[in-house]
Each structure stands twice: as structure tokens, then as C-alpha cells.
C-alpha positions as CSV (number, residue, x, y, z in Angstrom):
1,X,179.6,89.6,27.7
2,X,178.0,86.2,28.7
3,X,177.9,86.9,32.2
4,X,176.3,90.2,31.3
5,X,173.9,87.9,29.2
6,X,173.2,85.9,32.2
7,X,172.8,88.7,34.6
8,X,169.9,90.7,32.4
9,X,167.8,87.1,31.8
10,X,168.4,86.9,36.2
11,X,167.1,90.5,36.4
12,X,164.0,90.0,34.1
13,X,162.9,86.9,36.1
14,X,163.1,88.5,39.2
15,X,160.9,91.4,37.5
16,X,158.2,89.2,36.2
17,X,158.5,87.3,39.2
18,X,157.6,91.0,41.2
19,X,155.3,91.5,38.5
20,X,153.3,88.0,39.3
21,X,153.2,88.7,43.1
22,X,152.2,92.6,42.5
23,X,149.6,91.2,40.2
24,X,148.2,88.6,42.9
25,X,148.5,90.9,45.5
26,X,146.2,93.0,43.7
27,X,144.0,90.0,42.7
28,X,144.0,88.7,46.1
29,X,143.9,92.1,48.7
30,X,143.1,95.2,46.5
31,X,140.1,93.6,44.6
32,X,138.7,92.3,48.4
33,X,138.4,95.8,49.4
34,X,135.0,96.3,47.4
35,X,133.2,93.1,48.5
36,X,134.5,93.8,52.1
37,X,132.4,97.8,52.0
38,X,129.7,95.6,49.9
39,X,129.4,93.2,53.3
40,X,129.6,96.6,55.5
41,X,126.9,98.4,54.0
42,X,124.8,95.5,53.7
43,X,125.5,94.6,57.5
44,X,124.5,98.1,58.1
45,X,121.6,98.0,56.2
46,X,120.4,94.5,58.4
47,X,121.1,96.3,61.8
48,X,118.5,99.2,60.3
49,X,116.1,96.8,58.9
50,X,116.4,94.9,62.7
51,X,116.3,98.2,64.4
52,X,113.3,99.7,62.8
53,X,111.7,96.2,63.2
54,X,112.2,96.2,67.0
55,X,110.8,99.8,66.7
56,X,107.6,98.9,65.0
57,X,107.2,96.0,67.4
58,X,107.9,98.0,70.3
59,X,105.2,100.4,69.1
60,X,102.4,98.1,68.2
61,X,102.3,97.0,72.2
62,X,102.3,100.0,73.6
63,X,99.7,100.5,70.8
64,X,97.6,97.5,72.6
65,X,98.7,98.2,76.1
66,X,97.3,101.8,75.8
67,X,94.5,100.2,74.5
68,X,93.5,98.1,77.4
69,X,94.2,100.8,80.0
70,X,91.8,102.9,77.7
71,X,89.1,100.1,77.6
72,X,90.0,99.7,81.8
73,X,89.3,103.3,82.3
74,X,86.2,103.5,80.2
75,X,84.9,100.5,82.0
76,X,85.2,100.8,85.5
77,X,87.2,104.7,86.0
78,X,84.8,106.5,84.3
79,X,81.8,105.1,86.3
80,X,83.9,105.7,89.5
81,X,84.8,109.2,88.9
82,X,81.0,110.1,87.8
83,X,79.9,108.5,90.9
84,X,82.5,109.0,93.6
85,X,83.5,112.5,92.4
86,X,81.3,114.5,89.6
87,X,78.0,114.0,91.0
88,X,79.2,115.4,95.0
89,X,80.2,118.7,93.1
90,X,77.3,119.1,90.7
91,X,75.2,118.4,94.2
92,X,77.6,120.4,96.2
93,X,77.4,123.6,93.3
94,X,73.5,123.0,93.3
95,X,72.5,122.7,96.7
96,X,75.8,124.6,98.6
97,X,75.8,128.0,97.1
98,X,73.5,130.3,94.5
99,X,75.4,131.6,91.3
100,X,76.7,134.7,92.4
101,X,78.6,133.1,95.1
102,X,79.3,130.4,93.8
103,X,81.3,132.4,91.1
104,X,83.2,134.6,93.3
105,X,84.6,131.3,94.6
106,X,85.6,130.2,91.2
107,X,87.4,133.7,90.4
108,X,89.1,133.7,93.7
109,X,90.5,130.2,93.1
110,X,91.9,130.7,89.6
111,X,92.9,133.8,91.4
112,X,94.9,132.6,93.9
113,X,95.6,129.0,93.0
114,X,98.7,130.3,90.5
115,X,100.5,132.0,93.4
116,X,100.6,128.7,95.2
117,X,101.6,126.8,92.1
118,X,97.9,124.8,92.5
119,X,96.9,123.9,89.1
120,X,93.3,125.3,88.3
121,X,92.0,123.4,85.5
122,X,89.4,121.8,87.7
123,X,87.9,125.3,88.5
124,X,88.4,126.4,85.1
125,X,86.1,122.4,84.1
126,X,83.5,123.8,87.0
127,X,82.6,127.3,85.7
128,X,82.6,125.6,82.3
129,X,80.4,122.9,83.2
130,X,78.4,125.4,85.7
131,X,78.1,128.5,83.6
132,X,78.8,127.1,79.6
133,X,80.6,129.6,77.1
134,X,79.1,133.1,78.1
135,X,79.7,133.4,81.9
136,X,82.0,130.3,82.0
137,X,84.3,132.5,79.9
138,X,84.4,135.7,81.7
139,X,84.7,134.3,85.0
140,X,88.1,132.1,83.8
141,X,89.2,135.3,82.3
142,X,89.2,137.3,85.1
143,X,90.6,135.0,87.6
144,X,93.2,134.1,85.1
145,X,94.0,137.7,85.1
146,X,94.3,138.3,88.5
147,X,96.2,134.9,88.6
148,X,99.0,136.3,86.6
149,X,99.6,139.7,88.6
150,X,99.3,138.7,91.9
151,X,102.5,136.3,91.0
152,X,104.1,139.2,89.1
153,X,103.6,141.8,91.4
154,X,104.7,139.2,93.9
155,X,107.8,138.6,92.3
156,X,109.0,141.6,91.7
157,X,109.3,142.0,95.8
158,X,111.9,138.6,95.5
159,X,113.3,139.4,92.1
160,X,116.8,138.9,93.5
161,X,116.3,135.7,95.3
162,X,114.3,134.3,92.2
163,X,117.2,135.2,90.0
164,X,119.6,133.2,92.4
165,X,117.0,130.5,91.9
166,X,116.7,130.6,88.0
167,X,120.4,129.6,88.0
168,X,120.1,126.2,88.8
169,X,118.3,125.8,85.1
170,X,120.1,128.0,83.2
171,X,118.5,126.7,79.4
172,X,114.7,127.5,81.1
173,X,116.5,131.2,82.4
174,X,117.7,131.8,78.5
175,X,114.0,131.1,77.4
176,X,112.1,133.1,80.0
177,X,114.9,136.1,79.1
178,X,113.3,135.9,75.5
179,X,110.2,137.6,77.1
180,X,112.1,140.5,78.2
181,X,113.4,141.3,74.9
182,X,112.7,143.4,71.9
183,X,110.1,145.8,71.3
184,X,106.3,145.8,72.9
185,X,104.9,144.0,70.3
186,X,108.1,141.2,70.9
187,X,107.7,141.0,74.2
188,X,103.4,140.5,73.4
189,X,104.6,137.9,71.4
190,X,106.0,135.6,73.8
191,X,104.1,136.1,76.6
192,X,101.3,134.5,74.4
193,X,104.1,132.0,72.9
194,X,104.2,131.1,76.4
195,X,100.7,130.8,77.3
196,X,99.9,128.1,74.4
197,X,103.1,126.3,75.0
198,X,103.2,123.6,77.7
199,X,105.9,125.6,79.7
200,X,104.2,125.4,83.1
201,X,102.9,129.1,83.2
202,X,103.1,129.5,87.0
203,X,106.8,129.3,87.0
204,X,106.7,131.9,84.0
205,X,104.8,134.0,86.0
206,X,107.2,134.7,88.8
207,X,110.5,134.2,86.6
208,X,109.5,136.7,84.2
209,X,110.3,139.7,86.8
210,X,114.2,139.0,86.2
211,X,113.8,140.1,82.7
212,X,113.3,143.5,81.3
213,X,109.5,142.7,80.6
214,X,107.5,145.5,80.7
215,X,104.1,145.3,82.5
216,X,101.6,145.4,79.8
217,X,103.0,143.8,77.1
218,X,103.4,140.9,79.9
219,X,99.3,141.1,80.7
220,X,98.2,141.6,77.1
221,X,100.1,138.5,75.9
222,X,98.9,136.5,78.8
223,X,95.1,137.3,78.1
224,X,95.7,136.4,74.5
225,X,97.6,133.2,75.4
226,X,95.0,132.4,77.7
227,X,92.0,132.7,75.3
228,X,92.4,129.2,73.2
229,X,93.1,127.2,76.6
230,X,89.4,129.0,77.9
231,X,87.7,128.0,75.3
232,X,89.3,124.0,75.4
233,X,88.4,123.9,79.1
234,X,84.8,125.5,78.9
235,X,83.9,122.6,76.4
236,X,85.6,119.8,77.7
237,X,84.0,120.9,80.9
238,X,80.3,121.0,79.1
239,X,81.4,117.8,77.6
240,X,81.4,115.9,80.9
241,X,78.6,118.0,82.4
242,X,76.7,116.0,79.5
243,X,78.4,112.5,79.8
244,X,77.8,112.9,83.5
245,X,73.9,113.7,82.6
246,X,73.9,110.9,80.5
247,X,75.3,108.7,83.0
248,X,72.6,109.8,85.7
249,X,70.0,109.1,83.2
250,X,68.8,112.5,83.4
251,X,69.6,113.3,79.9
252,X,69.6,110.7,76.6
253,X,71.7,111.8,73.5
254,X,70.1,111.7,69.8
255,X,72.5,109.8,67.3
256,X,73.3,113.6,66.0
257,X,74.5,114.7,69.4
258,X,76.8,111.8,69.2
259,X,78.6,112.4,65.8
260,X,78.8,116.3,66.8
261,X,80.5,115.6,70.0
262,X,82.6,113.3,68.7
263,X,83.8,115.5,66.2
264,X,83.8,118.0,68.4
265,X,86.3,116.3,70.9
266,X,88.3,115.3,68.2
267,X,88.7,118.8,66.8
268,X,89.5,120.5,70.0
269,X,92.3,117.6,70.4
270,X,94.1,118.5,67.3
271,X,93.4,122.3,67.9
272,X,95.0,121.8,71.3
273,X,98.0,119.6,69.7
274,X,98.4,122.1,67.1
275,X,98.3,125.1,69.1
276,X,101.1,123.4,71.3
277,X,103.4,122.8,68.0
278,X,103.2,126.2,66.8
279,X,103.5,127.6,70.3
280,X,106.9,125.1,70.4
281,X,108.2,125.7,67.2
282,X,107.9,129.5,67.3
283,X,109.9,129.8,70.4
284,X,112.0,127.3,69.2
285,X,112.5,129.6,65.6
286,X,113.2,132.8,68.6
287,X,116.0,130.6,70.3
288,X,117.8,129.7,67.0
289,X,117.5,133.6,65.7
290,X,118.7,134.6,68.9
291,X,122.1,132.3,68.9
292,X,122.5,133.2,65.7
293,X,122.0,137.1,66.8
294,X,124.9,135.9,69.3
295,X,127.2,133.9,67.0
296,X,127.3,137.2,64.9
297,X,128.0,139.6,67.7
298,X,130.1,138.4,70.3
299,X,128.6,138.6,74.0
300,X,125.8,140.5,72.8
301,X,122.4,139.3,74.1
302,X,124.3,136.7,76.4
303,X,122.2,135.8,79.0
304,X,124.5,136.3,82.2
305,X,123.1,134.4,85.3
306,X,125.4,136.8,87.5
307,X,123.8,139.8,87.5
308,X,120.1,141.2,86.6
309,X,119.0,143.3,83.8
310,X,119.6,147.3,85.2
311,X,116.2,148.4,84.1
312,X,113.4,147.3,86.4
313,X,110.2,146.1,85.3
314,X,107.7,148.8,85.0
315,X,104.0,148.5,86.6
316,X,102.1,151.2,85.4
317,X,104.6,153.1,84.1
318,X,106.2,152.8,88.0
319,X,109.8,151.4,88.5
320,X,109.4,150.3,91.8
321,X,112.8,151.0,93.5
322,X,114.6,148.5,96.0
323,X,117.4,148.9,98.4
């Protein structure tokens, strides 16, 4: 019995002992573990704070650098390009050809500067600053139009080689097939989707043949895509016709004339930017519903760079037919 007695008064020191080193272990490690996610989260929290800092900082001089390029340009560019460029055309346009000629020379440049991949928003700035909003208009118009069918009907005679040249870019290939798709008023859709966006429309133009796009659909929606970009170049092309006037002397602006051309140019800015953003998101909206569409339904809609689309596209209500 004693040496029982002694070994139960051994046993419960050695269990408060364990009970003092549990209960500093837990003092000393387990109650650390809060202050050390404390220091994380507010280390985190300094690396944002520093981050968004730089950022700010990073913004405000590009901010200034823009600036003074702005105020360089406006000083000494603007003069140059009014001198050395603006006022040889304006002479050239008054003194080289009469109006009729001069636009069937515009027409046949936006005409055939898209199947050359030459950008024509100077001649679309000439017939605005040359003809203003009435004939200005119609003349982009039509060689816009004829811009976009001389490429397609182009195409359409190298729609196998332009296929084997879409599939080095496979993600622009998946876009461009969203064109083809759907019904008439779908395939209306994007075309003009395309058009606003800033998806180089030259390229479109010739890619589009791989697709199952049927002809008028495709020149519907580019005249409709084309309208809002018309309309933004006819009056930023009026608006330098008048800064150039200005410049010459020729022509001195009231204080009214000012504020509406201010507001003006800042108008058509955000209408272009905003334009652009819909145009972007939209397509972007068509993208996401059409992975979706192909999550759901396995290899349906699956854009296969191997092989073309059976149906060819129609011009006129002709399927052309190739060897």
C-alpha cells in the first residue's frame, strides 16, 4: 500500500507537470498563431497600399508627360502639318481638279485602298473637308461599299489559302467565324459589331469568306457599321478644314463658334469611345454565349481550323463552285 501511495502522488506530478507544459505550449505557440495572420494581413494590406501608391504615381506622369507632348504638338506640329501638308492639298483639290473629278478620285480610293490594306481615313477627312455632310457622305458611302466587295469577292477566289492563313491566329479565326453564324439578322448583327469595333476591318473583309456568311447580310451590316465612323470623319474633317482657315487667316471664329466646336469635338470623342465599348462588349457577350453554347454540347459549334465550312458563301443567291 505505501508504495502504491507513492506511485499515484509520482503519477499526478507528472500529469500536472504535462498539464503546465500543454498549458504553456498553448500560451506560448497556439495563442501566436492569431497575431502572426494579424501581421500577414496587415503586411498584405502595406504591399497594396505601396502598390496602388506606385500606381497613382506612375499615372500622374504619364498624366504630365502626355501633357507636354500635347502642348509640343499644339505648339510647333500643328503649325507644321497646316503648313507643310493641309494647305498643298486644299491648293492641290482647288486648283488640280473640278468637283466631279475630283470625287471620282476619292470613291476610287476608298474603293480600292481596302483591297491593298491602305488605310483611307485621309480620303474619307478630304471629301469631308471638300464636300461637308451631304456629298461628303454619299461619296464615303459608296466607296466604302465598293471597298468591302471587291475584298470579298476577292477572297472568295483564295478562300482556301486564306483559311491556311487564319490558322496562325486561331482566337481572331474563332471571332471572325461568329459572323458566319446564326440566322440573317445574326450574321447583320456582327458584321456591324465589326464595323464599330476596332478590329481592323480590312482583314475582316477577306477572312470573312471562310465562314458560312451569306452575302447580304455581310453588305447590309457593313453599311450600317460604317454609318457612325462617316459621320465622325466628315466632321473631324470639317473641323480642320476650319482650324486650317483659321490658321490662314482666312476665316476668324466668334466666341460661339468656339464653345460649339468644343463641345462638339468632345461629343464625337465619347460617341466614338462609346461606340467602340458597346461594339467590344457585345462581341465579347457573343463569345461567352457561344462557349457556353459549347460547354453544353460537346464539339458543337467548335471552330475546327482543319477544314472549311461545306456550304460556300452565296453572292447573289450564286454559290460559286471551285475545283
Amino acid at each position: 500500500m505505501p508504495d502504491s501511495a507513492e506511485d499515484l502522488e509520482k503519477q499526478s506530478a507528472n500529469r500536472g507537470s504535462q498539464v503546465r507544459e500543454d498549458s504553456e505550449y498553448v500560451r506560448l505557440v497556439i495563442s501566436n498563431e492569431p497575431r502572426i495572420a494579424e501581421a500577414d494581413i496587415s503586411q498584405l494590406q502595406s504591399e497594396t497600399k505601396n502598390k496602388l501608391l506606385i500606381w497613382w504615381v506612375k499615372a500622374i506622369i504619364w498624366c504630365f508627360i502626355t501633357i507636354i507632348i500635347l502642348l509640343i504638338f499644339l505648339k510647333w506640329g500643328v503649325p507644321f502639318l497646316f503648313e507643310k501638308v493641309l494647305f498643298p492639298i486644299l491648293k492641290w483639290e482647288a486648283t488640280a481638279f473640278g468637283r466631279p473629278v475630283l470625287a471620282l478620285v476619292l470613291v476610287t480610293s476608298l474603293a480600292l485602298f481596302p483591297v491593298f490594306f491602305i488605310p483611307s481615313g485621309p480620303s474619307m477627312w478630304l471629301a469631308g473637308m471638300i464636300f461637308g455632310y451631304g456629298l461628303g457622305f454619299v461619296i464615303i458611302m459608296v466607296g466604302t461599299t465598293i471597298g468591302m466587295i471587291l475584298p470579298y469577292l476577292i477572297g472568295l477566289l483564295f478562300r482556301d489559302r486564306i483559311h491556311q492563313w487564319l490558322k496562325r491566329w486561331p482566337q481572331k479565326a474563332a471571332m471572325i467565324r461568329l459572323a458566319g453564324e446564326g440566322s440573317w439578322f445574326h450574321q447583320f448583327r456582327v458584321v456591324a459589331l465589326f464595323r464599330v469595333s476596332p478590329f481592323p476591318y480590312t482583314i475582316f473583309n477577306y477572312a470573312v469568306v471562310v465562314t458560312s456568311m451569306r452575302f447580304w447580310p455581310y453588305l447590309w451590316g457593313s453599311i450600317a457599321g460604317m454609318v457612325p465612323e462617316a459621320f465622325i470623319y466628315i466632321y473631324s474633317g470639317r473641323l480642320i478644314r476650319t482650324l486650317a482657315d483659321v490658321q490662314s487667316g482666312n476665316y476668324h471664329m466668334t466666341l460661339v463658334e468656339i464653345i460649339y466646336n468644343v463641345i462638339s469635338f468632345i461629343v464625337a470623342i465619347i460617341t466614338t469611345v462609346a461606340f467602340t465599348i458597346y461594339a467590344k462588349r457585345a462581341l465579347k457577350e457573343l463569345e461567352d454565349a457561344e462557349t457556353s453554347g459549347d460547354a453544353s454540347g460537346p464539339g458543337h459549334g467548335k471552330f475546327e481550323m482543319d477544314q472549311l465550312p461545306l456550304e460556300r458563301p452565296k453572292v447573289l443567291g450564286f454559290s460559286p463552285s471551285f475545283s
